[in-house]
N, CA, C and O atoms as a Maestro MAE file, in Angstrom:
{
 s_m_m2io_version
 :::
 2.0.0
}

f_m_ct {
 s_m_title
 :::
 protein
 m_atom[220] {
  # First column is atom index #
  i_m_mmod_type
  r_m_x_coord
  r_m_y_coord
  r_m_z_coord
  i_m_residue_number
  s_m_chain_name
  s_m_pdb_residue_name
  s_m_pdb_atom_name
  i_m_atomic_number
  :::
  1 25 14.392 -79.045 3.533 1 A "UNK " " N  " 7
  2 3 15.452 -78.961 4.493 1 A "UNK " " CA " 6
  3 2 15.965 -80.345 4.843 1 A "UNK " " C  " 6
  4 15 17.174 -80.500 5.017 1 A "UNK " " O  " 8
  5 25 15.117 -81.362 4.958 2 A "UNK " " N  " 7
  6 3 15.583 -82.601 5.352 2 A "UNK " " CA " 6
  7 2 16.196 -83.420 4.246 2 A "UNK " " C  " 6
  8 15 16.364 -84.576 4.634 2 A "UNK " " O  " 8
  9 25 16.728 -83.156 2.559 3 A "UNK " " N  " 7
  10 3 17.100 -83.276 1.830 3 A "UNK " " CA " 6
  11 2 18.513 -82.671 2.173 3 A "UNK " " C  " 6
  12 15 19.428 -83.475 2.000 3 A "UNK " " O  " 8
  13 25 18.876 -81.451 2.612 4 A "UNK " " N  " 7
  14 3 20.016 -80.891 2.750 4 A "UNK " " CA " 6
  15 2 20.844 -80.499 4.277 4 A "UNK " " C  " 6
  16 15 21.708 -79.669 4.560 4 A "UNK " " O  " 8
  17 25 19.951 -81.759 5.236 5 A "UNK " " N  " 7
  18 3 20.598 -81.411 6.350 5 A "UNK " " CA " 6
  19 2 21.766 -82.018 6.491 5 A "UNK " " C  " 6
  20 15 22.390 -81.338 7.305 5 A "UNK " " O  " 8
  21 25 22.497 -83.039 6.108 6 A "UNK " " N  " 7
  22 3 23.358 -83.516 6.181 6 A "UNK " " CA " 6
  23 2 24.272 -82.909 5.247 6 A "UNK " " C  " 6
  24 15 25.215 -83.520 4.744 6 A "UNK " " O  " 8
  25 25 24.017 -81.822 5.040 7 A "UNK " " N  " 7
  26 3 25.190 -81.021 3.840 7 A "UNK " " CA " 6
  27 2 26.129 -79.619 4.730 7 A "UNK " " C  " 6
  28 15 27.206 -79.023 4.724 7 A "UNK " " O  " 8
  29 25 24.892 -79.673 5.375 8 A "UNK " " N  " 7
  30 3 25.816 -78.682 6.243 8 A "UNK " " CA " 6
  31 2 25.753 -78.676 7.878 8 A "UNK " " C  " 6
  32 15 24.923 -79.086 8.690 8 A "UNK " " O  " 8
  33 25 26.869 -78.095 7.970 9 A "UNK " " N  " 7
  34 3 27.446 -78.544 10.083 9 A "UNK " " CA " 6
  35 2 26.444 -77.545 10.542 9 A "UNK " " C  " 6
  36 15 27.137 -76.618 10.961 9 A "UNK " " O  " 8
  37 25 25.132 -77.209 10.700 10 A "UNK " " N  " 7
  38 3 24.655 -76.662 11.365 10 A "UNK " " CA " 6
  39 2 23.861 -77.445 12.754 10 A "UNK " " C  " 6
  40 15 23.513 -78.619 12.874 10 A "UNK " " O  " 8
  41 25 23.760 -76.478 13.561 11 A "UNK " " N  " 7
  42 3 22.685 -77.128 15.096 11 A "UNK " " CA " 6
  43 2 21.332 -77.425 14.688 11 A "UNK " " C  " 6
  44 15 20.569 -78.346 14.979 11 A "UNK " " O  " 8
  45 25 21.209 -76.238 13.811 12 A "UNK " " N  " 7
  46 3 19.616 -75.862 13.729 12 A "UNK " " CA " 6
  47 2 19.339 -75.593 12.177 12 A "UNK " " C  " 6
  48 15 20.281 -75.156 11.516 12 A "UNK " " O  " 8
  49 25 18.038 -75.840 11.512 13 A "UNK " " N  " 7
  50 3 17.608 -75.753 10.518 13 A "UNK " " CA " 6
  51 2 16.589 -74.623 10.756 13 A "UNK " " C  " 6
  52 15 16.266 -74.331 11.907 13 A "UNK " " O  " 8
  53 25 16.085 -73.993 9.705 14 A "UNK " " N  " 7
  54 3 14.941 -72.978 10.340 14 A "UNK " " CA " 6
  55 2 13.944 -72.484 8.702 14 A "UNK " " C  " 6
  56 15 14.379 -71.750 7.815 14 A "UNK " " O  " 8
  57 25 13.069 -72.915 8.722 15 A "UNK " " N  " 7
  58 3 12.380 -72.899 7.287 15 A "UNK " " CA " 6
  59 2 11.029 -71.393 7.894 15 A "UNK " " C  " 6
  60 15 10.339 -71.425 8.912 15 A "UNK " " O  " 8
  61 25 11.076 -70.351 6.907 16 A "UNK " " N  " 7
  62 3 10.681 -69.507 6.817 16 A "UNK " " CA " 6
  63 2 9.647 -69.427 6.042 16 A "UNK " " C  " 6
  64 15 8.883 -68.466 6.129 16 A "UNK " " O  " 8
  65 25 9.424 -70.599 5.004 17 A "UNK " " N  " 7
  66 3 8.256 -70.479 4.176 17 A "UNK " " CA " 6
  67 2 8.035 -69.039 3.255 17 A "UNK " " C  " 6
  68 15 8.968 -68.758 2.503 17 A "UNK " " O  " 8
  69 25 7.227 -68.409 3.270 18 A "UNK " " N  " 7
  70 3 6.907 -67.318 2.200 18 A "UNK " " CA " 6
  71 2 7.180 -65.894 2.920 18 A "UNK " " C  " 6
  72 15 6.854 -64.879 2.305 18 A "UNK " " O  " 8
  73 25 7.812 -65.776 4.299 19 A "UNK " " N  " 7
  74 3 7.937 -64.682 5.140 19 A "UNK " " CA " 6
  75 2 9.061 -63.750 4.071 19 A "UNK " " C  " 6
  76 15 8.480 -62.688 3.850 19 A "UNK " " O  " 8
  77 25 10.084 -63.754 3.525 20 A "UNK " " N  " 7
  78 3 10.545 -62.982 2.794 20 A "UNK " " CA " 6
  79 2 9.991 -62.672 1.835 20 A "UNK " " C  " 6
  80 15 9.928 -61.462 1.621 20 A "UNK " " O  " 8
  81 25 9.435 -63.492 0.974 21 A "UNK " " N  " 7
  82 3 8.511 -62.513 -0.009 21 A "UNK " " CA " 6
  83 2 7.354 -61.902 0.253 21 A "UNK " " C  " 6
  84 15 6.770 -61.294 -0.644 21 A "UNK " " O  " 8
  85 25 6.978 -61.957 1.206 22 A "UNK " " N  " 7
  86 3 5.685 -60.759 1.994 22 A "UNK " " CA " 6
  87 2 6.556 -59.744 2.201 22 A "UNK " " C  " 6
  88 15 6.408 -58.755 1.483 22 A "UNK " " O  " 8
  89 25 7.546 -59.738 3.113 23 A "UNK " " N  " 7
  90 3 8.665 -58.840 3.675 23 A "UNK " " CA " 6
  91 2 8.753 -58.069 2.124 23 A "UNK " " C  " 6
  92 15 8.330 -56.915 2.190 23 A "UNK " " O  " 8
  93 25 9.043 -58.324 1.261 24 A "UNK " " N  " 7
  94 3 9.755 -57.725 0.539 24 A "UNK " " CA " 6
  95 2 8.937 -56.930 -0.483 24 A "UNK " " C  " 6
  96 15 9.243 -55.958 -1.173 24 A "UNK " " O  " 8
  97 25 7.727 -57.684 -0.364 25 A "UNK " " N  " 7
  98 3 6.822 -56.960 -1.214 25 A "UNK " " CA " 6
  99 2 6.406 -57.748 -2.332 25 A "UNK " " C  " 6
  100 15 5.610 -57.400 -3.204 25 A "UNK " " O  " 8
  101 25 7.141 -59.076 -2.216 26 A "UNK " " N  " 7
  102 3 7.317 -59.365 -4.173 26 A "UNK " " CA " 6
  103 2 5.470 -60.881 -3.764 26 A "UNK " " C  " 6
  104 15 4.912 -61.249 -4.799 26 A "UNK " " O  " 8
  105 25 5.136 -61.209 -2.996 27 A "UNK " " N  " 7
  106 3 4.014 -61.912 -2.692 27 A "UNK " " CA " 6
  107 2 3.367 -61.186 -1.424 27 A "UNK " " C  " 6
  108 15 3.729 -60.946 -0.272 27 A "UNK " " O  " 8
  109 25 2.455 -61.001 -2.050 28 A "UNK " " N  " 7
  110 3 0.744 -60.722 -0.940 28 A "UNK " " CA " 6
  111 2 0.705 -61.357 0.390 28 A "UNK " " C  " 6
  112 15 1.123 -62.512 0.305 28 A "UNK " " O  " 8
  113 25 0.376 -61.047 1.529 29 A "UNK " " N  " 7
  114 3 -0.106 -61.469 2.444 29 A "UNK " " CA " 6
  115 2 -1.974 -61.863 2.664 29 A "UNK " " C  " 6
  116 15 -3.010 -61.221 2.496 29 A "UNK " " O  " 8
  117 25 -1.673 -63.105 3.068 30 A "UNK " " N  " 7
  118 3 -3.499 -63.524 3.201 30 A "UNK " " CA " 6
  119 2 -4.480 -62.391 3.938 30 A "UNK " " C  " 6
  120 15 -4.080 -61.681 4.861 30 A "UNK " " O  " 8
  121 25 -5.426 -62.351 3.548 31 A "UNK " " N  " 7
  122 3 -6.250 -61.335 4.903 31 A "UNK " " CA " 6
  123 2 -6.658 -61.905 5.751 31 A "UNK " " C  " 6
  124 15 -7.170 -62.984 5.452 31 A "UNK " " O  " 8
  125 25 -6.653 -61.588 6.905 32 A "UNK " " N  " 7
  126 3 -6.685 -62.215 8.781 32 A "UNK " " CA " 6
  127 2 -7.568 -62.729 8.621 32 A "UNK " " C  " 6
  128 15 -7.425 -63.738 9.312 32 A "UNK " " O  " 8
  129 25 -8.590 -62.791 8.110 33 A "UNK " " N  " 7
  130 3 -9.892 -63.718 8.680 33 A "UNK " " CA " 6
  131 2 -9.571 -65.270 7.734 33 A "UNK " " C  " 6
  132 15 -10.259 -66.223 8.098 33 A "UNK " " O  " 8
  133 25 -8.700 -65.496 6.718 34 A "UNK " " N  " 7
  134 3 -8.087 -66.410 6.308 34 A "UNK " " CA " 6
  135 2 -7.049 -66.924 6.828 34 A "UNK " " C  " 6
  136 15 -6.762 -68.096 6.586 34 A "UNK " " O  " 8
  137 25 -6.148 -66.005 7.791 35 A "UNK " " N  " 7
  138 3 -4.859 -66.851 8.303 35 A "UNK " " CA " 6
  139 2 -6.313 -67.630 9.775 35 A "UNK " " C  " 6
  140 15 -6.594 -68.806 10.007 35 A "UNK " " O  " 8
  141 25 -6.776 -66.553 10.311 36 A "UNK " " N  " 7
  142 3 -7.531 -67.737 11.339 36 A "UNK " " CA " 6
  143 2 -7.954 -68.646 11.085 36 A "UNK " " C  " 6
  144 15 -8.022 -69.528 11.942 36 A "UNK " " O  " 8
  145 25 -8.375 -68.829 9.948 37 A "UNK " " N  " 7
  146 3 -8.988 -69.996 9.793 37 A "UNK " " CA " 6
  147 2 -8.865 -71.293 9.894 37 A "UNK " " C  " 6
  148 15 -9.577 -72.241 10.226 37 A "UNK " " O  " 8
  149 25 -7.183 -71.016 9.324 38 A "UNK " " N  " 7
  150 3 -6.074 -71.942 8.620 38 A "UNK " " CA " 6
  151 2 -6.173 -72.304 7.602 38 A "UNK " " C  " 6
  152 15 -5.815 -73.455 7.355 38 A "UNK " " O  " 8
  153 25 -6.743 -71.407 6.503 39 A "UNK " " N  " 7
  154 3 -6.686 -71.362 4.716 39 A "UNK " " CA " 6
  155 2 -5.744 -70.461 4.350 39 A "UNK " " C  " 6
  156 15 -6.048 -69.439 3.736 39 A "UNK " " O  " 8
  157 25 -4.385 -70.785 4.730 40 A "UNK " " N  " 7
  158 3 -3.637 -69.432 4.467 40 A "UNK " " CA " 6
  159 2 -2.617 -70.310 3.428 40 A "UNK " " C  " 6
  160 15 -1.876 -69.787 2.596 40 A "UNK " " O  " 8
  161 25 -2.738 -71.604 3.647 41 A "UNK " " N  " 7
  162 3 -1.932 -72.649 2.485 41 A "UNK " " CA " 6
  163 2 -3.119 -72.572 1.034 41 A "UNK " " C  " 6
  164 15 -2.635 -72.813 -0.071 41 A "UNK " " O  " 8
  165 25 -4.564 -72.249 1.126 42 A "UNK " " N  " 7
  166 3 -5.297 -72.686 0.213 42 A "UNK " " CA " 6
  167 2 -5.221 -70.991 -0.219 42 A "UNK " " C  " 6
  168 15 -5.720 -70.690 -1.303 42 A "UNK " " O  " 8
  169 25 -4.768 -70.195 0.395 43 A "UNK " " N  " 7
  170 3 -5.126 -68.811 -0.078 43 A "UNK " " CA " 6
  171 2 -3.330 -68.786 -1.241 43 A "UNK " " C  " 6
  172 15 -3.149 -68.488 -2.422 43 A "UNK " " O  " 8
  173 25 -2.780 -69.052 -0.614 44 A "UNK " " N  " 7
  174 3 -1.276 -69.230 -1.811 44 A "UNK " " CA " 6
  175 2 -1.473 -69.829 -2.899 44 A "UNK " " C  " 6
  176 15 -1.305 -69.287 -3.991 44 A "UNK " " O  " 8
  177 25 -1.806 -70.873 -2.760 45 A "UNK " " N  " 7
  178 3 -2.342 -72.195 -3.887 45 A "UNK " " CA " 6
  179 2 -2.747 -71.282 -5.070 45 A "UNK " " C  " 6
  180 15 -2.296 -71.270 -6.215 45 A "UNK " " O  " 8
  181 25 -3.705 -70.527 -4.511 46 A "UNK " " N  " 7
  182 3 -4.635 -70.248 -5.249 46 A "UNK " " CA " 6
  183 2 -4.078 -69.114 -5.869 46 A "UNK " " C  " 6
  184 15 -4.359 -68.991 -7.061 46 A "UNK " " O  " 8
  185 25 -3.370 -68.267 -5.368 47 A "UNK " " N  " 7
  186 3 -2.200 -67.467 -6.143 47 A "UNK " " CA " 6
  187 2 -0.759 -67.851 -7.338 47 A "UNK " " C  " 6
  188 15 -0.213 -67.199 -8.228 47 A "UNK " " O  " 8
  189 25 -0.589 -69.033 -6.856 48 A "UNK " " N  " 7
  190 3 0.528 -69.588 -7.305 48 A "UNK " " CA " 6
  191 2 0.264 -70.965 -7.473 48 A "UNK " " C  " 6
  192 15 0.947 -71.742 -6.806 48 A "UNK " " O  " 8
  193 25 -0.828 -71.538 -8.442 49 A "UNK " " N  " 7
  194 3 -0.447 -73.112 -8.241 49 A "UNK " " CA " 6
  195 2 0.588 -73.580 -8.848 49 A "UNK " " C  " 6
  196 15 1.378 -74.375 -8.338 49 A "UNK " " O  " 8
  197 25 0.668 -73.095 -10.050 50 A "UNK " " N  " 7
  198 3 2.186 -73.769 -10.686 50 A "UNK " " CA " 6
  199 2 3.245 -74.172 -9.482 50 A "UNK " " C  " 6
  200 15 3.711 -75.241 -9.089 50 A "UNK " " O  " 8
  201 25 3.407 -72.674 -9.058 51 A "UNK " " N  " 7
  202 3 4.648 -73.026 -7.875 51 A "UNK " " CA " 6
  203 2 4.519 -74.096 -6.774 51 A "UNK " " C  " 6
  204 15 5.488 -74.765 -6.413 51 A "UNK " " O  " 8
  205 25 3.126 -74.248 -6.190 52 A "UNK " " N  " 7
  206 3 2.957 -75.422 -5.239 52 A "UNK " " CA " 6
  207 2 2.006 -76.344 -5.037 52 A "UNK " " C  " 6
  208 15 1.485 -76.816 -4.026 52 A "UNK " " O  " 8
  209 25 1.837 -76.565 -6.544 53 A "UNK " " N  " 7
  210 3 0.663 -77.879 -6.554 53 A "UNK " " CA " 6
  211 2 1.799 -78.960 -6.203 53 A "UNK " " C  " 6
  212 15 1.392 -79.672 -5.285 53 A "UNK " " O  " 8
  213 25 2.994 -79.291 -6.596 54 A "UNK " " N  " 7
  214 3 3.547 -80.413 -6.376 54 A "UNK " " CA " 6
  215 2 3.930 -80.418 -4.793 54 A "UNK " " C  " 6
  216 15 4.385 -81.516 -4.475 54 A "UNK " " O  " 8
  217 25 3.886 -79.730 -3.990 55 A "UNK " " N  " 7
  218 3 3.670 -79.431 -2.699 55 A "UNK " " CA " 6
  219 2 2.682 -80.255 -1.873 55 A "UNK " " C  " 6
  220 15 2.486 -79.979 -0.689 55 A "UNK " " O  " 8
  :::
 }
 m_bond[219] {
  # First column is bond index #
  i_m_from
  i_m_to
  i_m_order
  :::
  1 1 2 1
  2 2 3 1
  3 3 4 2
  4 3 5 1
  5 5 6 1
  6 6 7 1
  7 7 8 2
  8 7 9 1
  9 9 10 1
  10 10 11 1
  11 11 12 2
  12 11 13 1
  13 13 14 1
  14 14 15 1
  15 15 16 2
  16 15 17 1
  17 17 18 1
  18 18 19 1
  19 19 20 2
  20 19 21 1
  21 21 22 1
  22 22 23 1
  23 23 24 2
  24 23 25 1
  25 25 26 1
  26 26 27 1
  27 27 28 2
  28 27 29 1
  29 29 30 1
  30 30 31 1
  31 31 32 2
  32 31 33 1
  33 33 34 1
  34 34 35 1
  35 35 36 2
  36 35 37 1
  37 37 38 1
  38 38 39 1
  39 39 40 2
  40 39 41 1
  41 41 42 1
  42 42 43 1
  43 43 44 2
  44 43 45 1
  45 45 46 1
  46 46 47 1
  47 47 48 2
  48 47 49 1
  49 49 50 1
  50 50 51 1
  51 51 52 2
  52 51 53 1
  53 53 54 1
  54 54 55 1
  55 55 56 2
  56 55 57 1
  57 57 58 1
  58 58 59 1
  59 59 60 2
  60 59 61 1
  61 61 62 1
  62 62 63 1
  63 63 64 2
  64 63 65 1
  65 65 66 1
  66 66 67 1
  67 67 68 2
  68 67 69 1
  69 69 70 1
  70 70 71 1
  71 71 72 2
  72 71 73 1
  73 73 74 1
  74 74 75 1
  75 75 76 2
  76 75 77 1
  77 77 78 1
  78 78 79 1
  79 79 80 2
  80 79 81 1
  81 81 82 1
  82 82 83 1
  83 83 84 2
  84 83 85 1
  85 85 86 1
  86 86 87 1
  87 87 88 2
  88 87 89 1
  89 89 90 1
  90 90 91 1
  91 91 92 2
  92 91 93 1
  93 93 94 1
  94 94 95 1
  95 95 96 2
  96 95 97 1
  97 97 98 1
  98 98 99 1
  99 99 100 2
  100 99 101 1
  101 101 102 1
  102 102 103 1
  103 103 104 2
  104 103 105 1
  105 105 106 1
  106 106 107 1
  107 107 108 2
  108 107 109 1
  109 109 110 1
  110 110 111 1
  111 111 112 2
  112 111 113 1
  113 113 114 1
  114 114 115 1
  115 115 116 2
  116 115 117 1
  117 117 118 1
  118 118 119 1
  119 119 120 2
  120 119 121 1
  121 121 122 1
  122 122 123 1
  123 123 124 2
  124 123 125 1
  125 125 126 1
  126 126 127 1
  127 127 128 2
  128 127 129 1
  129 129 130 1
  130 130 131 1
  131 131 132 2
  132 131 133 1
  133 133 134 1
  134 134 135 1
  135 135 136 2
  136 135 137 1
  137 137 138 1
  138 138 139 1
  139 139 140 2
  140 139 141 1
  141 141 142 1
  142 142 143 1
  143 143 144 2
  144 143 145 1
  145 145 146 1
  146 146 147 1
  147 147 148 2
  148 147 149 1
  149 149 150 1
  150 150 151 1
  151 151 152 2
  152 151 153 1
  153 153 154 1
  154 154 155 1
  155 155 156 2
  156 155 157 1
  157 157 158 1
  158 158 159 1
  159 159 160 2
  160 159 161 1
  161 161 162 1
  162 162 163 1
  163 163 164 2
  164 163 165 1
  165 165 166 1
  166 166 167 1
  167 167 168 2
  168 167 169 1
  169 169 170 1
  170 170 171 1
  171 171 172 2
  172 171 173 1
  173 173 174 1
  174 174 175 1
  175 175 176 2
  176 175 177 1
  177 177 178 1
  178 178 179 1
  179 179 180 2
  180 179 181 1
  181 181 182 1
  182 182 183 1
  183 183 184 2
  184 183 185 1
  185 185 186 1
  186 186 187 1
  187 187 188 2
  188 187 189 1
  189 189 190 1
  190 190 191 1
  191 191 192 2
  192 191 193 1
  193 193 194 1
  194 194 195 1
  195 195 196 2
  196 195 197 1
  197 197 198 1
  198 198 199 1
  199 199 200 2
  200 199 201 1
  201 201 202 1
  202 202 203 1
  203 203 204 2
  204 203 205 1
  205 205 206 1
  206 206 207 1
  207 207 208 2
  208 207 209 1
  209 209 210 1
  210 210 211 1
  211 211 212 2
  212 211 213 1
  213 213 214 1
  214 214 215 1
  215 215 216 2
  216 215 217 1
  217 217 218 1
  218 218 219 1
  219 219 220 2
  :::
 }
}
């Protein structure tokens, strides 16, 4: 987002992260005793590193 804020006249920026593809069905949601933890970035990883090892 901070790459493309100066591209557009908005107030507000708002980054959603992976909430639409849970929503939608197309990526898994972590199981609760992993979002408490705060391994819910190492629980994706581990689904998808291609997509966010450079992350």
């Amino acid at each position: 987002m901070a790459a493309h804020a100066g591209r557009h006249d908005a107030a507000v920026l708002l980054g959603v992260g992976a909430a639409f593809d849970i929503h939608a069905g197309v990526a898994t949601e972590a199981p609760v005793w992993i979002k408490r933890s705060g391994f819910e970035w190492l629980y994706r990883l581990g689904r998808k590193p291609r997509r966010l090892w450079r992350r």
